[in-house]
N, C-alpha and C positions, 0 to 999 in steps of 0.2 A: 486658561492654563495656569496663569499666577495665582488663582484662589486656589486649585490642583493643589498646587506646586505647595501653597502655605500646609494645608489641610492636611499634606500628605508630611509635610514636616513635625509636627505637632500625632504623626501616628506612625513611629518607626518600625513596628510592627509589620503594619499595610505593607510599606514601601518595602521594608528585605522578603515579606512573602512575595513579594511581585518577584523582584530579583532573582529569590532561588525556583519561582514556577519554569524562569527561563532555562536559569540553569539543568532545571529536572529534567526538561525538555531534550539538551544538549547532551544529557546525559544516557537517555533514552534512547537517542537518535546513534550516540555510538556503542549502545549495547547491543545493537543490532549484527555489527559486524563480530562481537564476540562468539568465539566456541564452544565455552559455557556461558548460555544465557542467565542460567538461574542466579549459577555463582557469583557471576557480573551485576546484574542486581539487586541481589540480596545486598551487596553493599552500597556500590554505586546508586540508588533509591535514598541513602542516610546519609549522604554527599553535602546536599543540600540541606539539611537540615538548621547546621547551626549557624546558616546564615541568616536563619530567620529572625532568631533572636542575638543576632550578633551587637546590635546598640543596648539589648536591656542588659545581657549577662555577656558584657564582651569578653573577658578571662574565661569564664566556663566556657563560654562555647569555641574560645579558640584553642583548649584543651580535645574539644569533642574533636575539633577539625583536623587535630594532627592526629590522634588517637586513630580516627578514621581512615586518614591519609595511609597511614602505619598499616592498617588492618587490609585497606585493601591492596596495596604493594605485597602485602604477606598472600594474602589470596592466589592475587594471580602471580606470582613467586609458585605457589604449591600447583595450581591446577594448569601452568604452564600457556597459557593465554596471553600472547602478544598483541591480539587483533585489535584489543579492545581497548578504548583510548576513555580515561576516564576524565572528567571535570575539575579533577582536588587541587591542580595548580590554578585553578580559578577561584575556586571558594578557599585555597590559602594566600591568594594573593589576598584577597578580600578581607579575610580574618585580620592579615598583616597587615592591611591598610586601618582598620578598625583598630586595631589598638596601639599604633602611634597616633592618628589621629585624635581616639577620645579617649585613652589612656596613659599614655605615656611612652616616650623612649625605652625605658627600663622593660616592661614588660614586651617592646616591640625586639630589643634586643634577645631576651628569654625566647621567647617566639622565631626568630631569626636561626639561634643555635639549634632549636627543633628543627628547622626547615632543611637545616644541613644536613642533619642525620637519617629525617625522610628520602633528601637528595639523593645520599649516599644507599640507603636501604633502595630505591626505587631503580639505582643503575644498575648494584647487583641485581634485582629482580628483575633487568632487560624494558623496563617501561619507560626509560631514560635510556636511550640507545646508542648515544654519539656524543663525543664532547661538544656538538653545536647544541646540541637541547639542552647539557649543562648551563653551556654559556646563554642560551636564551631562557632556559629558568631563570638564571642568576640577573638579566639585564631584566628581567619584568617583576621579579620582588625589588628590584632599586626602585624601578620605576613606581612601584605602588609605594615604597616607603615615602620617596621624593613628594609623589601627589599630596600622601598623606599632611610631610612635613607643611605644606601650602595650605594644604584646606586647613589642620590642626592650629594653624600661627593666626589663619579667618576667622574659625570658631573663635579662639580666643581674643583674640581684639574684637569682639560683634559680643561678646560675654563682656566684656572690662567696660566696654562703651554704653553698653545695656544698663550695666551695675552703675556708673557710676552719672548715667542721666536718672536711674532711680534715686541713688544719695541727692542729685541736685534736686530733684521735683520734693522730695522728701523735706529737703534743707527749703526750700521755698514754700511749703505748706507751715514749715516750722513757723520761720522768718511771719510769715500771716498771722500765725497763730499768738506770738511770741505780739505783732505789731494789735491784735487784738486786746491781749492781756493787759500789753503797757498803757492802751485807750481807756480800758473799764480800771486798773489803777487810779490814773488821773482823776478817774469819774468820782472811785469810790474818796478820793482825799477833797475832794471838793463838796461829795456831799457828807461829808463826816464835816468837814467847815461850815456848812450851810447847817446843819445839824445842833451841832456842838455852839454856833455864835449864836442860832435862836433860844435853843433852851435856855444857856446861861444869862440872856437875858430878860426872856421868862420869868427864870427863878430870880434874880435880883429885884425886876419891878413887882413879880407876887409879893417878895419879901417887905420890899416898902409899901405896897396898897396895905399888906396887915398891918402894918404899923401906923401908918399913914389915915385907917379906917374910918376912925370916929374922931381923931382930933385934927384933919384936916380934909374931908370927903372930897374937894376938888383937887386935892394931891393924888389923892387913894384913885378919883376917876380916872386924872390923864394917866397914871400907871396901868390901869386896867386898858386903855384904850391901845396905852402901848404895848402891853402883852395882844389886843387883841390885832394888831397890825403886825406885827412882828410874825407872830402866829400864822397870819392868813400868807405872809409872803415866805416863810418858810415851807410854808404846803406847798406856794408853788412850785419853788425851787425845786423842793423833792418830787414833786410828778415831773416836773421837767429832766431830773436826771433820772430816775429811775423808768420813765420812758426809753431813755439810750439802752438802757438793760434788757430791754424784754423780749429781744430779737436774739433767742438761742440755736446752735446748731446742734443737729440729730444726736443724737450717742452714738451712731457709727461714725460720725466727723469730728469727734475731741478726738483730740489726743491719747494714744496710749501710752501709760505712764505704768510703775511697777513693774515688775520684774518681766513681764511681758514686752513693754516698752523696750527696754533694753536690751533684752533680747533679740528684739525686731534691727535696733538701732546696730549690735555686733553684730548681728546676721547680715546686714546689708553693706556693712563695711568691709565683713571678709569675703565679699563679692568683689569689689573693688583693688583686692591683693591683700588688704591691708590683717595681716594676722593677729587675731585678736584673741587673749586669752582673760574669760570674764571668771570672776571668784565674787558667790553672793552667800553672804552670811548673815541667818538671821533671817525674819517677817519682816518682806520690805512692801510686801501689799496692802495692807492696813496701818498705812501710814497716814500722816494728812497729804490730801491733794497737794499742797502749797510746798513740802518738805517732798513729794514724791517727785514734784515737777523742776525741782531744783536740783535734784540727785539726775535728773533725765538729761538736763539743758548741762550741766558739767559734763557729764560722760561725754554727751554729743558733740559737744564744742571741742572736745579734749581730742577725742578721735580725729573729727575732721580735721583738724589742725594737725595731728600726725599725720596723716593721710598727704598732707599739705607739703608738710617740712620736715618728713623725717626720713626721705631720699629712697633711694632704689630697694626694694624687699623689708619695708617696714616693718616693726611690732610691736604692739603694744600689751600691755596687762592692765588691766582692771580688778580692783577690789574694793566690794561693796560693802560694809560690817554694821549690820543693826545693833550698837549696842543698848545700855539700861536707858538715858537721855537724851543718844543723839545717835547721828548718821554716821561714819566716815565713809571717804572716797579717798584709794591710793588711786593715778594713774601714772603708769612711765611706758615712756616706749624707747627706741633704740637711737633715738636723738637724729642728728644730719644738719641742723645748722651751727653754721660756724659760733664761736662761740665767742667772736667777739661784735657779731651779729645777734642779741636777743632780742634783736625788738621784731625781726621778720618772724619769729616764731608765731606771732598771733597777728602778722598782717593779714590786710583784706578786712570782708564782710565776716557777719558773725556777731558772735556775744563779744569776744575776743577777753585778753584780761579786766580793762575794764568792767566789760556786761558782768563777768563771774562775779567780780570783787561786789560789784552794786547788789549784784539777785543774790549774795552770801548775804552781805552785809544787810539785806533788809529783813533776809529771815534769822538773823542773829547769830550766825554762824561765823570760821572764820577761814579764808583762804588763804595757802602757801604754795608758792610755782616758783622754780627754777631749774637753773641745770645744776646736775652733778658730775662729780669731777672725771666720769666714763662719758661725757657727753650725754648722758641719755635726758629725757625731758621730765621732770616731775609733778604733778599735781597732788597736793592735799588738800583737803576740804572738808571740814566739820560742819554739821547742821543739826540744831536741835530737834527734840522731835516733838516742843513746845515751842513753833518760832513766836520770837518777841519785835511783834512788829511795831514799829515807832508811833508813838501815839500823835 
């Protein structure tokens, strides 16, 4: 029943045509005792309908349902048929519960003032016949709204909790990725030393074996001997590091960087609440990898960090500007800590100001964070689109 139960989640479809076959049923079942059969069907058959698609299109069809509600009050209003008890307080309680649920208050209220005017159309039309069926309309739209209000508050924390174990799993594949890069870093400054101290020694003892050649041949030998040692322990060094290198992950498991990147990155933070408004100007796809991946790792850290410390109904702005040499990065958001409090802004894990300052500073760019005098939080960030990495 729990695989049902998932299967049938994942196809909301299935589950309201189940719901409205009953209701057709019920419907069927009390058009039995109507006077006009025909009349009674021709609508009560369209009853059920928009409860089918009441989670794809739930405003349209809770249009169709009052619509319908109206038309058949009107009906047997004209063709004078009390007998026949139709289903519409079922599939409007339903509509009603659907769109406070996965819609909102607002339209649950809009939907509410229809119900009233159906109410009212359905007493004069005698299908509401007593002030106890008011009052028992009235106590079972609370009741659906109440429901809704419960399941609607579940959804939403089972969405916030969802989103924001995605940012974490997301932020931990980073965190790997990030602890990968800073490894093969290391590698590459050790074998650029292991590079750079053989050859230059190389070229010094070549320079004295020429020299050295004919007016002193046992000078000129142990030079050659010493290029030829030097030489053979530099090879090692280098297959030994460039072995650490040869172990690459697929093209589906890098990183996505470029404006896809970032898009993925705001998309999954305004899952989280966090309102994100992203502004890209300018080819930021053909950039180098190194200038891309540094425009990605600011954003991210920027966000999270809002996300973090910038209190109840966040927001942020992003602006990304490709111009002639380099990169900029605005971000602000709506602040929330105190502000004689800046150092909790980038507590915890992360790049934090630090990481930013280091990953600016190696690709030659330069960073500026602080707050301004609205509270809010600001990041600037320049990057070349030639980084000058430290020799």
């Amino acid at each position: 029943m729990r695989r049902f139960s998932l299967w049938l989640r994942g196809k909301p479809i299935v589950a309201d045509s189940m719901l409205a076959i009953v209701l057709l049923a019920l419907e069927i079942l009390g058009a039995a005792n109507a006077e006009h059969k025909v009349a009674s069907l021709a609508i009560g058959l369209w009853l059920p309908v928009p409860v089918v698609f009441r989670r794809v299109y739930p405003r349209a069809m809770a249009v169709a349902s009052l619509l319908l509600s109206f038309t058949a009050s009107a009906v047997q209003y004209v063709v004078g048929d009390e007998k026949v008890e139709h289903i519409t307080l079922f599939s409007l309680g339903i509509m009603l519960y659907t769109l406070v649920a996965y819609v909102g208050r607002r339209e649950g209220l809009w939907f509410a003032a229809g119900l009233v005017a159906d109410t009212a159309l359905s007493y004069s039309a005698e299908v509401v016949r007593s002030a106890s069926d008011v009052i028992f309309t009235v106590m079972f739209f609370a009741l659906c709204w109440t429901l809704a209000e419960f399941i609607g508050a579940r959804h939403a924390y089972d969405t916030e909790v969802a989103a924001r174990l995605a940012v974490a799993d997301y932020d931990k594949e980073r965190r790997a990725h990030d602890a990968v890069s800073t490894e093969r870093t290391r590698i590459a400054r050790e074998l650029h030393d292991v590079v750079a101290h053989a050859v230059s020694v190389i070229i010094v003892q070549a320079d004295g074996a020429r020299y050295a050649l004919r007016r002193d041949p046992d000078a000129a030998e142990q030079a050659l001997s010493t290029i030829a040692s030097t030489g053979r322990e530099a090879l090692r060094e280098l297959r030994r590091t460039v072995a650490l290198l040869r172990t690459e992950h697929a093209p589906d498991q890098l990183p996505q960087h470029g404006t896809a990147g970032l898009a993925r990155v705001v998309e999954m933070m305004r899952g989280t609440g966090l309102a994100v408004e992203l502004e890209l100007t300018g080819e930021l796809d053909d950039i180098a990898p190194e200038v891309s991946l540094g425009v990605h790792r600011i954003v991210q850290e920027s966000l999270t960090n809002t996300l973090r410390h910038a209190g109840p109904h966040p927001k942020a702005w992003v602006q990304i500007r490709r111009r002639d040499t380099d990169v900029t990065i605005d971000i602000s958001d709506t602040g929330g800590v105190p502000l004689d409090e800046p150092s909790m802004r980038f507590k915890g894990g992360g790049m934090g100001l630090v990481g930013m300052r280091e990953r600016i500073a190696v690709l030659g760019g330069t960073l500026e964070t602080g707050r301004a005098a609205d509270g809010a939080w600001r990041v600037h960030a320049t990057i070349p689109l030639e980084p000058g990495f430290p020799e």
